[in-house]
C-alpha positions in Angstrom: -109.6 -24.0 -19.0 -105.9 -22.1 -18.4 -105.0 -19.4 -17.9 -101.9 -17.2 -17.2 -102.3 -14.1 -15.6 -99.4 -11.6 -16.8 -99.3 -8.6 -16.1 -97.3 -5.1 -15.1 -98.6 -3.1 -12.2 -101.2 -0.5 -12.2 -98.8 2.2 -10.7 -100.3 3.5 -7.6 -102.7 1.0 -7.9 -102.5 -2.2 -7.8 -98.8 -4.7 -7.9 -98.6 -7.0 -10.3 -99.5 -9.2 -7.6 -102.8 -7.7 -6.7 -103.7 -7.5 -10.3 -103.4 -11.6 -10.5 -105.3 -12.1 -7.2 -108.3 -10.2 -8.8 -108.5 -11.7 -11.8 -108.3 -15.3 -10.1 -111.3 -14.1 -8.1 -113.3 -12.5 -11.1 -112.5 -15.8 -13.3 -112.9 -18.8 -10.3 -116.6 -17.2 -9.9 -117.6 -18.4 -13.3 -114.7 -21.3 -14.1 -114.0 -22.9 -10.7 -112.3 -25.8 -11.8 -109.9 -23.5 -13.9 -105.8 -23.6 -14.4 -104.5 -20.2 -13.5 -101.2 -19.4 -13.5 -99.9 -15.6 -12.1 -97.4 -14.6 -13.7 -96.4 -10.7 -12.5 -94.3 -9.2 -14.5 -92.2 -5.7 -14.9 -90.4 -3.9 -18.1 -87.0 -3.5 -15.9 -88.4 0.3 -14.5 -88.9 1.1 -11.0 -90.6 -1.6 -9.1 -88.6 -4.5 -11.0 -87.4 -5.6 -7.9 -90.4 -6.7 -6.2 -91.1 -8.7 -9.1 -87.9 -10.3 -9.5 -87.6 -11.5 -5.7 -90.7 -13.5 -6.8 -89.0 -15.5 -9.5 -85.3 -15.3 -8.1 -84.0 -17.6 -5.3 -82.8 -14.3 -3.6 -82.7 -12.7 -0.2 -82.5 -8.5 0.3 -79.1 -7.2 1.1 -79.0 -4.3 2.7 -76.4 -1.2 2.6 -75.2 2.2 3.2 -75.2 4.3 -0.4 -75.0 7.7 -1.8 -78.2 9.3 -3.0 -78.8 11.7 -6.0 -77.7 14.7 -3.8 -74.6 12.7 -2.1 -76.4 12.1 1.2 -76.0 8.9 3.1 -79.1 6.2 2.9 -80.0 2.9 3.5 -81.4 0.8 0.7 -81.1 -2.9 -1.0 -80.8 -5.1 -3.4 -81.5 -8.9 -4.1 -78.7 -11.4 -3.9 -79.2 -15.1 -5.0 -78.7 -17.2 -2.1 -76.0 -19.0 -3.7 -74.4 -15.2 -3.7 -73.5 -15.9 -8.0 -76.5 -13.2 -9.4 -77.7 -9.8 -8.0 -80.3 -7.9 -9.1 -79.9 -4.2 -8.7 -82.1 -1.0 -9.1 -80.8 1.9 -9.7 -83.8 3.5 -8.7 -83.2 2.5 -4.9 -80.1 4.2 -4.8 -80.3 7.3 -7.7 -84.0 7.3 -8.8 -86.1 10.4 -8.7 -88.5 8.9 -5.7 -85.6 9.8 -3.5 -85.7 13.2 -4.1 -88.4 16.3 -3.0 -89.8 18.2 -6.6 -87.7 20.9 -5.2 -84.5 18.8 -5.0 -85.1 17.5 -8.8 -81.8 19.0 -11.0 -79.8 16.5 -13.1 -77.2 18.9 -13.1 -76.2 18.3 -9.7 -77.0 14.5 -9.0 -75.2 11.4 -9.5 -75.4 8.0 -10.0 -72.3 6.8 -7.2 -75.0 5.1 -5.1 -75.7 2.7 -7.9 -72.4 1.9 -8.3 -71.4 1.6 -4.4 -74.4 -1.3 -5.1 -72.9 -3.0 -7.9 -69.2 -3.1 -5.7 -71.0 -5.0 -2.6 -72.6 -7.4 -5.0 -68.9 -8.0 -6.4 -66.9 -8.0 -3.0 -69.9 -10.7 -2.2 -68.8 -12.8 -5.0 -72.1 -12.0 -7.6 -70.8 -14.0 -10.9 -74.1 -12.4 -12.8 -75.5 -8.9 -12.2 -78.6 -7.4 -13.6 -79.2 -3.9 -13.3 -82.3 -2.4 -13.6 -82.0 1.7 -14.7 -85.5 3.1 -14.5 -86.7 5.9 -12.7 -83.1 7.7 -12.6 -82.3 11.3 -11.1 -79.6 11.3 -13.4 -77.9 13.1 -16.1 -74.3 12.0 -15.6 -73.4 9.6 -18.3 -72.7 6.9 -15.5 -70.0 8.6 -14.6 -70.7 8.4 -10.8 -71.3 5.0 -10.8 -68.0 4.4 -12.9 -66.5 6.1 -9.7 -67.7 3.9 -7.1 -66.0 1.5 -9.2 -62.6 3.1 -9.0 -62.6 5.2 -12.4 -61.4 8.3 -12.3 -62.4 11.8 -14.1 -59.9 14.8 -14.6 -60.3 18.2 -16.1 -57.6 20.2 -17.9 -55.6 20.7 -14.8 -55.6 16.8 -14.1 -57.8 17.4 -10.8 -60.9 15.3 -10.1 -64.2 16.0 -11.0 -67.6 15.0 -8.8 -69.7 12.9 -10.9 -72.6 15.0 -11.8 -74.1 16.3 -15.1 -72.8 19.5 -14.8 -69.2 18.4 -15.3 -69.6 16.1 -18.1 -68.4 19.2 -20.0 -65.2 19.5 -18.2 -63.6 15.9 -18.3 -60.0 15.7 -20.2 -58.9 12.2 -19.1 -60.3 9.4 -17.4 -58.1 6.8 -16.0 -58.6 3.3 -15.0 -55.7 2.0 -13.4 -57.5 1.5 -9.7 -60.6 0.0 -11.2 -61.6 -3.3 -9.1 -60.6 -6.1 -9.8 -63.2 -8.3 -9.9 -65.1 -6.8 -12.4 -63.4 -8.4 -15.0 -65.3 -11.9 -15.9 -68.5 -10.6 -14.0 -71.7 -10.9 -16.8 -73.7 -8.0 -16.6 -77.3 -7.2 -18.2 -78.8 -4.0 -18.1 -82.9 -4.2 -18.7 -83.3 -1.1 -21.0 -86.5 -0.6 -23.0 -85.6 3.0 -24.5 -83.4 3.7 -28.1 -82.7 7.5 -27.2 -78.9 8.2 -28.0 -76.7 9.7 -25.9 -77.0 13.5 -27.1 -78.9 15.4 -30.1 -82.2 15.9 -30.0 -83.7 12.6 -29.2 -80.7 11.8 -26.2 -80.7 11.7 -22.8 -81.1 15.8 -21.9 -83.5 16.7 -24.7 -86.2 14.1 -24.3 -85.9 13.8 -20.2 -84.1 16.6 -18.6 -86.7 18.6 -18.4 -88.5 16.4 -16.4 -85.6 15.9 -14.0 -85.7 19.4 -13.2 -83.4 21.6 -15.6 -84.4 24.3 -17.1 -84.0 24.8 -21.0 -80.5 26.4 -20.4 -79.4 23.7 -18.6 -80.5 21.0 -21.0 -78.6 22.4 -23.8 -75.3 22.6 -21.5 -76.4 19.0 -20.3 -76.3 17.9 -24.1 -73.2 19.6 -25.0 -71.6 17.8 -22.1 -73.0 14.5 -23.2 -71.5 14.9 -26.7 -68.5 16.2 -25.2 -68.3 13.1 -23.0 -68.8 10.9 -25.7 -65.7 12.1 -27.6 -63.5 11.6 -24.5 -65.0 8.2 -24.7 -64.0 7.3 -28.3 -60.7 8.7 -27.7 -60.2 6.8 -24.7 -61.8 3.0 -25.3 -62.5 3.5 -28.9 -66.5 3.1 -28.7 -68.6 5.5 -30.9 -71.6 5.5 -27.9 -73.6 7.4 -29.9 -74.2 4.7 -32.1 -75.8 2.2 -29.2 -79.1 2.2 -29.3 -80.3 3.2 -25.6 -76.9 5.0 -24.6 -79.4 7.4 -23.9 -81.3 5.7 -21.4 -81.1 6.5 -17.6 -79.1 10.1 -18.2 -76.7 8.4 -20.2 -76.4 5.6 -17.4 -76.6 3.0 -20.5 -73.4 4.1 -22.3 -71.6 4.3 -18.8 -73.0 0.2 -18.8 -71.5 -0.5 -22.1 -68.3 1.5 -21.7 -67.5 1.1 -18.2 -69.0 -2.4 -17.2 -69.1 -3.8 -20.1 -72.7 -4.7 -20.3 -75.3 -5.9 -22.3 -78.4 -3.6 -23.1 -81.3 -6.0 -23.2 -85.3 -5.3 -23.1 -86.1 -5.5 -19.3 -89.3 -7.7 -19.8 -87.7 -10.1 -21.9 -85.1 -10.3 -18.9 -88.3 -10.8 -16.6 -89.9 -13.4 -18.8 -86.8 -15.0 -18.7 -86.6 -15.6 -15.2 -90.4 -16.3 -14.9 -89.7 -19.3 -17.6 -93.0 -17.1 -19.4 -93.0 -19.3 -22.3 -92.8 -22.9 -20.5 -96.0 -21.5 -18.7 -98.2 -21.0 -22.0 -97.8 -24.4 -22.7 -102.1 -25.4 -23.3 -103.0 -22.3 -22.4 -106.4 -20.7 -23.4 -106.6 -17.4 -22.7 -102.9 -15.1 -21.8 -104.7 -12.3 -19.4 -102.2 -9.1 -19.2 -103.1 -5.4 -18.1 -101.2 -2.2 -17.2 -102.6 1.5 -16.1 -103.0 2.6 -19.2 -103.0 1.2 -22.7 -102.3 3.8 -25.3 -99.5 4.1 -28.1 -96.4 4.2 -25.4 -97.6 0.3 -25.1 -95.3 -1.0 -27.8 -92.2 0.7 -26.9 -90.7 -2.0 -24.7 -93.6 -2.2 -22.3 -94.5 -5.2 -20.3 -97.6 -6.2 -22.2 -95.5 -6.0 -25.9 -93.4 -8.5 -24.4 -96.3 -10.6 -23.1 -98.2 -10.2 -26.8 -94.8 -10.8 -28.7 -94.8 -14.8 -26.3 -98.5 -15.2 -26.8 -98.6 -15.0 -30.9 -95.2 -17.4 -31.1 -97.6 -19.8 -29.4 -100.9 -18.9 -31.0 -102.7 -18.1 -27.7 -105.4 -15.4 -27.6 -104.3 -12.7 -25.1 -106.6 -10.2 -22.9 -105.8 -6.7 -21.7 -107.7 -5.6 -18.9 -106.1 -1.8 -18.1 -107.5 1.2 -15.9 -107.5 3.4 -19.2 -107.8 2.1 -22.7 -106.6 4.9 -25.1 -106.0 3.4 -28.8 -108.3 3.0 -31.8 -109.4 -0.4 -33.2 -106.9 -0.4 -35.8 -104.1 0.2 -33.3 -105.8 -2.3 -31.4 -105.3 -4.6 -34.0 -101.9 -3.9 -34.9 -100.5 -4.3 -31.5 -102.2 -8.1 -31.9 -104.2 -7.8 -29.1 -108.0 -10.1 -28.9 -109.4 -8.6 -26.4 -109.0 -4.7 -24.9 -111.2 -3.2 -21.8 -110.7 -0.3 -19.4 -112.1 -2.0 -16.2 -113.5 2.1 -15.3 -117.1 1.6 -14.7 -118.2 5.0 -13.3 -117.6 8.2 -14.0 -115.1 9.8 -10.9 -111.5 11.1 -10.5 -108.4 9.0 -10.2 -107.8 8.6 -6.6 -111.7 7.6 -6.6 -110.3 5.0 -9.7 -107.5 3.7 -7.8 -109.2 3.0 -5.1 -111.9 0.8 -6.4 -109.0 -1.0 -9.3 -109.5 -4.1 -7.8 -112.7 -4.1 -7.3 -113.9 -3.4 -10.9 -110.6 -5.8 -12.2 -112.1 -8.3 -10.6 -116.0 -7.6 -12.5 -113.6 -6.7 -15.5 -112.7 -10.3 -14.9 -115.6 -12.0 -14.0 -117.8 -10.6 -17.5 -114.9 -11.6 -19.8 -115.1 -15.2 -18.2 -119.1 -15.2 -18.2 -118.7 -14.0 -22.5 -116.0 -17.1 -22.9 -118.8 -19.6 -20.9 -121.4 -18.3 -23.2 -119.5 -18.5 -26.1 -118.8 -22.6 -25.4 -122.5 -23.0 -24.7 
């Protein structure tokens, strides 16, 4: 038998990695002599990278950024080693996991380190640049990152602004004259799995401020700035952001891609699968095997395992979910188009306890679904 192990990380758990290694082990015990193909994959969100660096001929470049709070750190990227594509995080540079709880205000951070990123990959000679934007800080429209790249933002008195959510309300003009060069001709891809618009009450400040740390005040100044922003925007490049689906995503950071770098917004698994070459792997395939934390109605909104399900019924392969937490009914079940669906939980306990032992019970997750498919060829 084949398989193909594909799945997304158990966050906190297990890497995508991990995941595949125990399912090998669960399935070998009862098929020996089975094909199995791993697979890992990621939706574009934090943790991309490690993923990527599998599939990508790539070595880890490493620089001096800012962070959300304009503090010097050290972080990196992946470079191909024929220096023509970079892959880029935004996480590494503005995400959230840089910051304390207490640090946590969109109003105040930025997204300059991102774009300091995206200027070494150019000055090294990246032809191809895909830029991952999940788990941002950020509430700035890209406008920090739009910095790094030589754009510049002036209030009413022509004097420049600092990057950060809180002035999005205050920009008059932006100019371009000292952009660099070599971002003209450069392809770039952003992997974005979210629709949210830039403002209202589905954009970037209503839906995720809050949990980037301002209050309710400062989410409604947030969106005002956003929509504010925006119109600057139309009047300056003549692009109605608000009508890109995902200019939302990030803090905004996917209209500063479309506007400012003149990217594509594409759905960060396909971009994965792409680079895996997922569908040349399914080729006489039995059984796709996929998993994720938790399966529950978020699933289908760009996650890893819709992208994995969406391959697996073009090529009419039956495809497993093994998850830590299985929360949907049978009909949603069967909607989503999955054969098979298990929580691999098999004792009551609390979730460090769960974590702990995720390999563990993947793996006799694992091993009883291969002992059922045995029986069921008997």
């Amino acid at each position: 038998m084949k398989f193909v192990l594909a799945p997304d990380k158990y966050k906190g758990s297990l890497t995508g990695h991990e995941f595949c290694d125990a399912v090998e082990s669960g399935i070998k015990k009862v098929f020996p002599q089975a094909e199995i193909l791993k697979r890992p994959l990621a939706d574009g969100g934090d943790g991309t990278i490690e993923v990527v660096a599998h599939y990508l001929n790539a070595h880890s470049v490493s620089l001096e950024v800012t962070d959300p709070l304009f503090r010097k750190i050290k972080t990196d990227y992946l470079l191909s080693n024929d220096k023509k594509t970079a892959f880029i995080e935004m996480s590494e540079a503005s995400g959230y996991k840089l910051l304390t709880k207490a640090e946590m205000n969109c109003m105040h951070t930025t997204s300059l380190g991102t774009g300091e990123m995206i200027v070494d990959a150019l000055e090294k000679g990246a032809q191809n640049i895909v830029l991952g934007i999940g788990g941002s800080a950020t509430n700035d429209g890209g406008m920090g990152m739009a910095t790094a790249l030589g754009y510049e933002f002036l209030d009413a008195n022509g004097e420049s602004l600092e990057p950060v959510g809180k002035n999005l309300s205050r920009v008059q003009e932006i100019r371009s004259e000292n952009v660099h060069k070599k971002l003209n001709g450069v392809n770039i891809q952003v992997a974005c799995d979210v629709n949210n618009p830039l403002y209202g009450e589905n954009g970037a400040a209503k839906i995720y401020g809050p949990q980037k740390g301002a209050s309710p005040e400062e989410v409604e100044q947030l969106d005002k700035g956003l929509e504010h922003f925006a119109q600057v925007l139309q009047s300056t490049f003549g692009i109605d952001v608000q009508q890109i689906p995902g200019a939302g995503a990030a803090g905004g950071m996917g209209t500063g891609a479309v506007v400012f770098l003149k990217a594509k917004l594409v759905s960060g698994v396909d971009l994965v699968m792409q680079l895996a070459n997922f569908d040349e792997a399914l080729t006489d395939t039995d059984w796709i095997i996929t998993g994720e934390g938790q399966l529950d109605g978020q699933t289908f909104s760009g996650k890893t395992i819709a992208g994995v399900i969406q391959s697996a019924k073009m090529k009419g392969v039956p495809i497993a979910a093994f998850c830590g937490s299985v929360n949907v009914t049978i009909e949603e079940m069967q909607k989503m188009g999955l054969d098979y669906a298990v929580s691999i939980l098999n004792q009551v306990g609390n979730l460090d306890e769960a974590k702990a032992k995720s390999f563990k019970n993947l793996e006799l997750a694992s091993y009883n679904f291969a002992r059922v498919l045995k029986q069921s060829k008997a």
